[in-house]
Backbone as a chain_set.jsonl record, in Angstrom:
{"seq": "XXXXXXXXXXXXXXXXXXXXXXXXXXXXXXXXXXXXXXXXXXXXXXXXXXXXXXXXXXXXXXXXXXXXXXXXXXXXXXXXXXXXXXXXXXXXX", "coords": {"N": [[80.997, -10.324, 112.177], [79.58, -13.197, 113.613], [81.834, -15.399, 115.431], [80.93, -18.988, 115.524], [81.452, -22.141, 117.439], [82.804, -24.609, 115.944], [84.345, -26.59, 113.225], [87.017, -25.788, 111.231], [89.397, -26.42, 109.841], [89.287, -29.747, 108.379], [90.546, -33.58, 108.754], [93.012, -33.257, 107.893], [96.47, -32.362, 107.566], [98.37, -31.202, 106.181], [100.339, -28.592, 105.922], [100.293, -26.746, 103.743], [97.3, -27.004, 102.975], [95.786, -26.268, 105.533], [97.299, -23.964, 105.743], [95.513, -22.35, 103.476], [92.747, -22.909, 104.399], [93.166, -21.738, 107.116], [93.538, -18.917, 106.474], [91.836, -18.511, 104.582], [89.348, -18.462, 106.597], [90.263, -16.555, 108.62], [90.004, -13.688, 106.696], [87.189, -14.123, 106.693], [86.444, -13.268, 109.029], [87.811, -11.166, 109.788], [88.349, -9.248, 107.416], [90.402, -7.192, 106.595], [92.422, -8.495, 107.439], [96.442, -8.026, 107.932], [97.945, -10.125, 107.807], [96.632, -12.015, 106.904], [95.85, -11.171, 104.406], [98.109, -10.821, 102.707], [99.055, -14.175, 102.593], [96.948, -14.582, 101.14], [97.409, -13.181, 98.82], [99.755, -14.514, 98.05], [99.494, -17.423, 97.705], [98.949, -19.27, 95.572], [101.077, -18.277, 94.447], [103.231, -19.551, 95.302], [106.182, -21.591, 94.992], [106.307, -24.919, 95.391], [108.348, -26.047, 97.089], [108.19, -24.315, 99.472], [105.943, -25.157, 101.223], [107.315, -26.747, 102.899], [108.961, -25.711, 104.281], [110.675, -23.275, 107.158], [109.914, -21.074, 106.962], [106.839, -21.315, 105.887], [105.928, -23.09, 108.385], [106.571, -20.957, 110.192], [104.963, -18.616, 109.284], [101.768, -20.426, 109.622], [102.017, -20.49, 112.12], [101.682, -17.912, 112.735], [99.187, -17.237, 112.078], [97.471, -19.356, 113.174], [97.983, -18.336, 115.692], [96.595, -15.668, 115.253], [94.122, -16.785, 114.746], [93.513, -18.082, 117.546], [93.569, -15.501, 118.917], [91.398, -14.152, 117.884], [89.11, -15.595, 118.832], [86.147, -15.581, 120.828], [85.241, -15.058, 123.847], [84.899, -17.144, 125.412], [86.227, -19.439, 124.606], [88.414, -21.089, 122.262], [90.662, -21.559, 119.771], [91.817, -24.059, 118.207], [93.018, -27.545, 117.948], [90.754, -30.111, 117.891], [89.746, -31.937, 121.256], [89.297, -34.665, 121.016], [90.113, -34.959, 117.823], [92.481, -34.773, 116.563], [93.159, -33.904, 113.892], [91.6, -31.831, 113.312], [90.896, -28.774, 113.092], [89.142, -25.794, 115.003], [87.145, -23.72, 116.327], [86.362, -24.108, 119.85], [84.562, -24.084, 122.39], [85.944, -23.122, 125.403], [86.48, -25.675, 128.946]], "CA": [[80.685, -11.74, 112.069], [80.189, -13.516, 114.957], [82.015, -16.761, 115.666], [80.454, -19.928, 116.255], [81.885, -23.473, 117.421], [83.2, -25.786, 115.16], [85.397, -26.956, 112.297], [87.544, -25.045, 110.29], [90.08, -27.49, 109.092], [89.068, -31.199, 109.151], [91.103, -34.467, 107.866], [94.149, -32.92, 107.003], [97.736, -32.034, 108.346], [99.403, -30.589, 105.535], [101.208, -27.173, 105.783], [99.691, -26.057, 102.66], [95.806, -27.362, 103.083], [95.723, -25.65, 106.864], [97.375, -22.035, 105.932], [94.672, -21.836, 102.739], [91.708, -23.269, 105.335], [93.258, -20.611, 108.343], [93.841, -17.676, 105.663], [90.082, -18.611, 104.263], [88.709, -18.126, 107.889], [90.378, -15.472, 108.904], [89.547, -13.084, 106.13], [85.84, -14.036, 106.923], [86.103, -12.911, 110.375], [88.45, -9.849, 109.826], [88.699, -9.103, 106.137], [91.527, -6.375, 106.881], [93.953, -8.627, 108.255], [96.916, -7.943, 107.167], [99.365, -10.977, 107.49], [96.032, -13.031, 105.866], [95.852, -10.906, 102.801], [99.097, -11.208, 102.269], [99.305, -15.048, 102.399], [96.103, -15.064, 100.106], [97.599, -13.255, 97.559], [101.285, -14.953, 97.436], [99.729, -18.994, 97.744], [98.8, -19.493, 94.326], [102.275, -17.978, 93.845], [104.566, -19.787, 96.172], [106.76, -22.626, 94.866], [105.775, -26.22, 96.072], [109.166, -26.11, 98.12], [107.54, -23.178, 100.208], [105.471, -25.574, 101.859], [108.088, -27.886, 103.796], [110.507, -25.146, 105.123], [110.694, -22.823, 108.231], [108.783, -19.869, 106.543], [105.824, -22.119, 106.172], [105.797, -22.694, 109.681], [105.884, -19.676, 110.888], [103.67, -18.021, 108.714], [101.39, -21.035, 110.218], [102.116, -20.497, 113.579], [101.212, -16.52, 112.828], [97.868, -17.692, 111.632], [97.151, -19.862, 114.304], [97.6, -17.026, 116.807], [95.409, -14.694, 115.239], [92.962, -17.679, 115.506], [93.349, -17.775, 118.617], [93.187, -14.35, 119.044], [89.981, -13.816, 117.444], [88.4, -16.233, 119.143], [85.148, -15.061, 121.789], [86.113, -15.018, 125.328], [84.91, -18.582, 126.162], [86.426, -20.325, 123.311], [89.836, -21.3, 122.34], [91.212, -21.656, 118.519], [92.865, -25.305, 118.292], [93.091, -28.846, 117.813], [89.249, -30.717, 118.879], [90.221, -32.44, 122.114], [89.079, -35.818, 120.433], [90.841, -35.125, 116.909], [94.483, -33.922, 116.203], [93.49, -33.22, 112.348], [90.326, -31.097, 113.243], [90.783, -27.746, 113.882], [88.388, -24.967, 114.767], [86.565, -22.963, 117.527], [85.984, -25.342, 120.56], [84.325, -23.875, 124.156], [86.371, -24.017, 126.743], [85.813, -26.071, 129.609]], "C": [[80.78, -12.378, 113.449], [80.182, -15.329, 114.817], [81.492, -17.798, 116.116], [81.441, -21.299, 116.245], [81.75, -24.07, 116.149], [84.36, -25.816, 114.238], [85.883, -25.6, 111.403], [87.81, -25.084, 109.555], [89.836, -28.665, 108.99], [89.893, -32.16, 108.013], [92.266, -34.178, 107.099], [95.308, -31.845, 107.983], [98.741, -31.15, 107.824], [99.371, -29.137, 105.912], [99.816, -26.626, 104.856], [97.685, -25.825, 102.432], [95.6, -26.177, 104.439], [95.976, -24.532, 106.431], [96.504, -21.512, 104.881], [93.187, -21.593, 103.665], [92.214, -21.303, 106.273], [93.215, -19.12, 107.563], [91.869, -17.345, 105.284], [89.184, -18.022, 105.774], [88.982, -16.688, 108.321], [90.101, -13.695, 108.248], [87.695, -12.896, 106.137], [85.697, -13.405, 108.031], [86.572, -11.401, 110.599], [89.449, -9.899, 108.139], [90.064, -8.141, 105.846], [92.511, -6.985, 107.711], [95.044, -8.856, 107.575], [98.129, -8.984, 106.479], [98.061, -12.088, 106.799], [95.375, -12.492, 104.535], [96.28, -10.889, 102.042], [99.165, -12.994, 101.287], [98.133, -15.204, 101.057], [96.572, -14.768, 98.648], [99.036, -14.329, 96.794], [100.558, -16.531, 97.218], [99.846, -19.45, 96.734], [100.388, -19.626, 93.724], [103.373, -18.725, 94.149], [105.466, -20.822, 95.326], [106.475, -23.708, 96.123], [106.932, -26.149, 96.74], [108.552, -25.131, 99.257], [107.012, -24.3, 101.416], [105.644, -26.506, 102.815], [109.285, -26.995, 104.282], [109.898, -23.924, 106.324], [109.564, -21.862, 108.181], [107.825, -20.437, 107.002], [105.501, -22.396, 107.692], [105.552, -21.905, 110.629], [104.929, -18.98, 110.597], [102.163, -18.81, 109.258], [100.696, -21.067, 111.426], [101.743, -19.363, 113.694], [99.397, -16.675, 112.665], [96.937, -18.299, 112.65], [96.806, -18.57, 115.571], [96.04, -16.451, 116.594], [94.289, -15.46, 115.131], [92.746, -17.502, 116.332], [92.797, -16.552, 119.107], [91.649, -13.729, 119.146], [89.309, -14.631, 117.748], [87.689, -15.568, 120.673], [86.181, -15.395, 122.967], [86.157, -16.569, 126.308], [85.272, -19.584, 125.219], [87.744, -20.201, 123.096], [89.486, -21.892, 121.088], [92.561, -22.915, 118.711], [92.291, -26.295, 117.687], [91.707, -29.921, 118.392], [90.491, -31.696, 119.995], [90.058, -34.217, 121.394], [90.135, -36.565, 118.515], [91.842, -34.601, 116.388], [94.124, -33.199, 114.933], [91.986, -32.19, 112.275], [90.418, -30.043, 114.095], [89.939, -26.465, 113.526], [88.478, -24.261, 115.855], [86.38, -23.756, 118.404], [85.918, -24.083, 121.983], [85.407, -24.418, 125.101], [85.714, -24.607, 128.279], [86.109, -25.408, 130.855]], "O": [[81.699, -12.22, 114.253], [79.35, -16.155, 114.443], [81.459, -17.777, 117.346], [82.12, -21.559, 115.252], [80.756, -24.032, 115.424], [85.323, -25.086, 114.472], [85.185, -24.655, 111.036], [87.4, -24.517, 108.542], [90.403, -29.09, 109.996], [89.998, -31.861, 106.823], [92.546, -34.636, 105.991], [95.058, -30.935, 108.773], [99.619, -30.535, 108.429], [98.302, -28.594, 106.194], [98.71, -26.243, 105.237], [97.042, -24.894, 101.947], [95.179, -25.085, 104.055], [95.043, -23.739, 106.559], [96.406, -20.286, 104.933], [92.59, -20.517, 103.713], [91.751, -20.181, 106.067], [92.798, -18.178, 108.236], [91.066, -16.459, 105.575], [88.397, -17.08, 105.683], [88.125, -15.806, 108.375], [90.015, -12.707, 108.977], [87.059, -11.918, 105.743], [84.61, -12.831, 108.102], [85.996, -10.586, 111.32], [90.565, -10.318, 107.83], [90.736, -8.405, 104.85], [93.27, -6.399, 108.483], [95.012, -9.693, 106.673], [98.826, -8.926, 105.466], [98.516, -13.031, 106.151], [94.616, -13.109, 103.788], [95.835, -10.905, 100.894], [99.259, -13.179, 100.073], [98.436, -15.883, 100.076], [96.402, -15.461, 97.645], [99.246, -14.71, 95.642], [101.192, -17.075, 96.314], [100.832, -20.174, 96.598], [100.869, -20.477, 92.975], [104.396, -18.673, 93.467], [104.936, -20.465, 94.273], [106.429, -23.491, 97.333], [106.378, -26.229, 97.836], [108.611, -25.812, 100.28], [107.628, -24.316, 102.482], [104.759, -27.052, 103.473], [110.376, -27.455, 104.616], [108.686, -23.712, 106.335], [108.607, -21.761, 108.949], [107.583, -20.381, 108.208], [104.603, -21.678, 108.13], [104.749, -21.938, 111.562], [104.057, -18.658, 111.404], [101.242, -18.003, 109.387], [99.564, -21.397, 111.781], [101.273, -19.209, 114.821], [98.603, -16.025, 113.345], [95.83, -17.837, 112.926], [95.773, -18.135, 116.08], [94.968, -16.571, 117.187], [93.262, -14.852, 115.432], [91.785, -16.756, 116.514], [91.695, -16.51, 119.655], [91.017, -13.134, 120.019], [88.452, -14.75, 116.872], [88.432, -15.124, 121.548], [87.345, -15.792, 123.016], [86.846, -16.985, 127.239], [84.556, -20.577, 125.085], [88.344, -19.283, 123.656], [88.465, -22.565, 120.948], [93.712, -22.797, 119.132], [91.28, -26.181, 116.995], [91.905, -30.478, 119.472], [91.639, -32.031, 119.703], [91.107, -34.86, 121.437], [90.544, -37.667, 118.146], [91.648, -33.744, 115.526], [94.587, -32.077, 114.729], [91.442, -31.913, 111.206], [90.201, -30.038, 115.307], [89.85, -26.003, 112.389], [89.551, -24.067, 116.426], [86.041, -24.758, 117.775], [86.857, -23.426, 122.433], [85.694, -25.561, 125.458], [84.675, -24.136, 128.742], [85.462, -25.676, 131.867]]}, "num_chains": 1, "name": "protein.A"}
């Protein structure tokens, strides 16, 4: 699959919205990954406390990476420079 610019996540901050969005993506891009096949199967499962404690976070912050990660060589996995709650693929400058 090859990555193009843009949205991923848009209009939304929560924990829980973002690691379904980043889990959703990342299985499109690399269907064998293994910390987002995980999260796909447990979310459904988690308890609504899940989504306001440390775990959550990290698991998050693991997600994020491998965004990053998997992002082309002129492109960077983040936050749009214009909108805090819109995150995707964005060119770097």
């Amino acid at each position: 699959m090859t990555i193009e610019a843009g949205t991923v996540s848009f209009g939304t901050l929560r924990t829980q919205d973002l690691i379904q969005n980043f889990v959703d993506e990342i299985l499109l891009i690399e269907p064998d990954n293994a910390l987002a096949r995980r999260m796909c199967s447990t979310i459904e499962c988690v308890s609504q406390d899940y989504w306001d404690t440390q775990e959550a976070s990290f698991d998050l912050e693991d997600l994020f990476d491998i965004l990053d990660d998997l992002a082309p060589e002129d492109m960077y996995f983040g936050a749009h420079p214009g909108d805090p709650a819109d995150f995707g693929f964005w060119y770097t400058e």
